[in-house]
N, C-alpha and C positions, 0 to 999 in steps of 0.2 A: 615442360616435356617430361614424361615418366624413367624413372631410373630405371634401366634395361638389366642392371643387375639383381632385384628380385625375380630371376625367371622363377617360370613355373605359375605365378599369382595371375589371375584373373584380370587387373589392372594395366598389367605390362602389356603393349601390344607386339605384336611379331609381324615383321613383314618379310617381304622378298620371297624367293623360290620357298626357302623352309617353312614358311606360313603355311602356304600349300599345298607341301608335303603333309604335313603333323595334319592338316584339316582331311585330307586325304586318309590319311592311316588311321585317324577317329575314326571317321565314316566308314571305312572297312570293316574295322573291328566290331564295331555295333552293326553293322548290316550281315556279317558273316552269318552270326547266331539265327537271324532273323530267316535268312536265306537256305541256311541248312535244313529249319524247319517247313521253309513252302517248296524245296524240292522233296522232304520224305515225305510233304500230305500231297502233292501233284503226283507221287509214283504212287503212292496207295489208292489215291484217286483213279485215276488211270486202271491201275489193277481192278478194283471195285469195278468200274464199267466193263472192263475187260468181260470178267465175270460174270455181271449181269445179264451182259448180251449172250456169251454163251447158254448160259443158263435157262436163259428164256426161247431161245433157239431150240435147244433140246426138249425142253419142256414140250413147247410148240410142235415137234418132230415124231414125241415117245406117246404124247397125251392122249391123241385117236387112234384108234383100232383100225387098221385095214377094212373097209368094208362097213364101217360102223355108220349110223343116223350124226348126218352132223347137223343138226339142229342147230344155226347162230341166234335162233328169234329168242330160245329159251333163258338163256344169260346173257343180257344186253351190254355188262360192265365185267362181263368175263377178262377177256383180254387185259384190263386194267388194271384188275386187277393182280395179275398174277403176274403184271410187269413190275406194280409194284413189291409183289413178293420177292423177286426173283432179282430183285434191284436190293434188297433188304439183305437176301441170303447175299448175294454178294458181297455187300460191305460189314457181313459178319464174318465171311470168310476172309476176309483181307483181315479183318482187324484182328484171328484169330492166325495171322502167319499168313495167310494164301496159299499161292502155287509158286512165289520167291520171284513172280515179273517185277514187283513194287522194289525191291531189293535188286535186283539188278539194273533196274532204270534210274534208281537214284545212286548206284555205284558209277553208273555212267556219266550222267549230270553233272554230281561232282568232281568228277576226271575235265569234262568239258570244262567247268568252270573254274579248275585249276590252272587247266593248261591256258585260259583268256585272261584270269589275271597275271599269269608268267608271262602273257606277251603283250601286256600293256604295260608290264614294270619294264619290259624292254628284253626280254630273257628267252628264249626256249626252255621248258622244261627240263629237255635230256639233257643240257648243255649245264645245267645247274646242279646238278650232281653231283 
């Protein structure tokens, strides 16, 4: 049986509740990182389409002229093109700051996902204080 007095080594094993624990608070700690970064690219993301859609709505709204020839047969790949524009300008505008939605949905996220692991360690939030 291995001597329980080198903790810390690789060799020694851990059992019981504290096993679980420490296996737990690894996994935290390394998932944290990883998590902070897929809620700022889901809020940037989000924004980016946000944007998009606006963009090309407007586009779509400002582009003809009252009264104007709309000719659709002339530019076949019209449309797609400018959705891809307009999908491009978007996620330039985000990545260049936006309009601060990406920034406040990931201030929110991470509030949500404070306050869920505060009540899975067993805690209320405010109560922690």
């Amino acid at each position: 049986m291995p001597d329980s007095s080198a903790f810390g080594t690789a060799s020694v094993p851990v059992i019981g509740p504290l096993a679980a624990q420490m296996d737990k608070i690894v996994q935290n700690a390394a998932s944290a990182a990883a998590d902070n970064s897929k809620i700022e690219k889901s809020a940037k993301d989000f924004e980016s389409i946000l944007l998009s859609t606006w963009l090309q709505q407007a586009e779509q709204t400002f582009a003809s002229l009252p009264g104007g020839d709309d000719d659709e047969d002339a530019d076949a790949g019209k449309e797609q093109l400018q959705g891809i524009a307009m999908q491009s300008l978007g996620m330039a505008m985000t990545k260049a700051g936006g309009i601060g939605i990406a920034g406040m949905i990931a201030r929110q996220l991470h509030k949500a996902e404070d306050a869920h692991q505060a009540n899975a360690a067993g805690g209320h939030p405010a109560l922690r204080k």
